[in-house]
C-alpha positions in Angstrom: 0.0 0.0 0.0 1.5 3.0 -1.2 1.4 6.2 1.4 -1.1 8.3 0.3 -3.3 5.5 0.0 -2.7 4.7 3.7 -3.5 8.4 4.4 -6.9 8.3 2.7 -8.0 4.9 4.1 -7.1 6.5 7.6 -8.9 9.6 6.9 -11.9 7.2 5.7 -11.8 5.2 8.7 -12.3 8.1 11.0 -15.5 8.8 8.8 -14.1 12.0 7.1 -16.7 12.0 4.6 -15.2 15.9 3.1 -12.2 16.8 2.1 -11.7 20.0 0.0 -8.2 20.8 -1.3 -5.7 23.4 -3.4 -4.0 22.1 -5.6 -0.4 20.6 -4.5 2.1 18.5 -6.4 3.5 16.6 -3.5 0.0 15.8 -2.1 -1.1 15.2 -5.3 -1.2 10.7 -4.8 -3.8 11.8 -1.9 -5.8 14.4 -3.9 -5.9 11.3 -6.8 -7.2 8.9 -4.0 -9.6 11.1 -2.0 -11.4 11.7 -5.7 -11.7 8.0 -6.3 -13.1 6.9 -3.0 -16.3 6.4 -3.1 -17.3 7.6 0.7 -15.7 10.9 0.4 -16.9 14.2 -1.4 -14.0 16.0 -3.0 -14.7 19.8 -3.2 -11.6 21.3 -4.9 -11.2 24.8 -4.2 -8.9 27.9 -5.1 -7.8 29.1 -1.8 -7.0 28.0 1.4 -9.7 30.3 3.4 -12.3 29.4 1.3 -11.3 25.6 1.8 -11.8 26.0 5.7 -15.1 27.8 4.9 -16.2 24.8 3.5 -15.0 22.9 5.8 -16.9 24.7 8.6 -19.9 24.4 6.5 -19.6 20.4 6.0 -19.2 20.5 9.8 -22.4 22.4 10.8 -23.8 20.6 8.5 -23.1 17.2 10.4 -19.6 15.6 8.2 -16.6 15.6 9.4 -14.2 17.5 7.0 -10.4 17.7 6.1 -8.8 20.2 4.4 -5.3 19.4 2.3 -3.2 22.6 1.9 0.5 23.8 1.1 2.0 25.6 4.0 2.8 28.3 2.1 -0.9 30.0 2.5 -0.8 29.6 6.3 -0.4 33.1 6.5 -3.9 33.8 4.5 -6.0 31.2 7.2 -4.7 33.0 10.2 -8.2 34.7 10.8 -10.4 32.3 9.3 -8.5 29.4 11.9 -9.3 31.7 14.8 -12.6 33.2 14.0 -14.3 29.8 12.8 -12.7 26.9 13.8 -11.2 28.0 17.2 -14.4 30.0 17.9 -17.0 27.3 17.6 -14.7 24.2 18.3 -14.8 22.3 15.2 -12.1 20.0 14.8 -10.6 19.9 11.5 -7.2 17.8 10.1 -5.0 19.8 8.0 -2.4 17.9 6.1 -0.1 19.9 4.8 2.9 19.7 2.4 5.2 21.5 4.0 7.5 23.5 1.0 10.4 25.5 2.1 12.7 22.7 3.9 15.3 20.7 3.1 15.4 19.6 -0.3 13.5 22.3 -1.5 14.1 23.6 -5.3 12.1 26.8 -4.8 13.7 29.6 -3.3 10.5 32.0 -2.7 9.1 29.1 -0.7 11.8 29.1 2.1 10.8 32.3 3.7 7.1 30.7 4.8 8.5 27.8 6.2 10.7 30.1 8.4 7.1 31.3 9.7 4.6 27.8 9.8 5.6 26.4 12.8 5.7 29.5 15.0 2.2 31.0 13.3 0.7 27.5 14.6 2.1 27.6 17.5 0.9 31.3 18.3 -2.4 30.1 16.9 -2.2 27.1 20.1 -3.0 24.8 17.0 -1.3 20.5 17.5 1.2 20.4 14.7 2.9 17.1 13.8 5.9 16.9 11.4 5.7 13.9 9.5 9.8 13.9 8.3 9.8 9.4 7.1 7.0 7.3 6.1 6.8 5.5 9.1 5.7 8.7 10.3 2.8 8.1 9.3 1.4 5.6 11.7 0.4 8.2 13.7 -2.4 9.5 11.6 -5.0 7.4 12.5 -4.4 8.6 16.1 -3.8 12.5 15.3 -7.6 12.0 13.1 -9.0 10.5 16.6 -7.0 13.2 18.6 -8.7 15.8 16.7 -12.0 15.0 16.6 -12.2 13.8 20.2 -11.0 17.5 21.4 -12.7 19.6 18.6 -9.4 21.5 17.7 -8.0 21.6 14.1 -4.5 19.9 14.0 -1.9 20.6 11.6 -0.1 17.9 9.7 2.8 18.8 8.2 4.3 16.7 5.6 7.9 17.0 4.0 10.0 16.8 0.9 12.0 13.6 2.7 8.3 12.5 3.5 7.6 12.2 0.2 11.0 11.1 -1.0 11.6 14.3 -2.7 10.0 16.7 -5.1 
């Protein structure tokens, strides 16, 4: 089992049922698999605030979302994080591809990797940094963590996650 497939049958074991996503090359194997599965809406959207706005409405609205995201728009959620998911407890995994690290062939992407980290951790949201593929074991228990305490969680995945770009 490749790992994006383990990521989406973990996400559809915890009965995420919505997952909206921006485009991303290295979460692109998920993106492919979330599409195809038959218990999960895909809703593909064009930016990252808008995705947790949808998010928030699948929530209300009795599904538990996701959200798949580059963490170069952290910067852009800030608000919408605080004022909607923090504000009205709604738990809400966001995996992440994490650009700007090691390995990284883009040099405008550095600079917002400089900030993720500390932006979620002023923002008190759970971050994990998935670096190897044996990383991802956790998932299934960072899903359950999540929606157990009603907090969006960050995921962040690497280049050396991945196996490179």
């Amino acid at each position: 089992m490749s790992i994006s497939d383990k990521l989406v049958n973990d996400l559809a074991a915890n009965q995420v049922n919505f997952v909206t996503t921006v485009p991303c090359k290295q979460l692109g194997g998920v993106i492919d698999g979330i599409e195809k599965h038959a218990d999960i809406k895909h809703v593909p959207c064009n930016k990252e605030d808008e995705g947790i706005g949808l998010c928030a409405g699948a929530w209300m609205g009795g599904t538990r979302p996701a959200i798949i995201m580059q963490n170069t728009a952290i910067g852009v959620t800030v608000n919408t994080l605080v004022t909607l998911t923090q504000f009205y407890r709604m738990p809400l995994p966001m995996l992440i591809s994490y650009r700007g690290e090691l390995r990284e062939p883009v040099s405008c992407q550095v600079e917002m990797a400089v900030h993720t980290k500390a932006l979620l951790d002023q923002l008190l949201i759970p971050t994990y940094h998935f670096h190897q593929e044996s990383d991802a074991e956790e998932f299934d228990t960072i899903l359950k963590y999540c929606f157990m305490s009603k907090k969006p969680v960050a995921i962040l995945t690497d280049a050396n996650f991945w196996g490179g770009y």
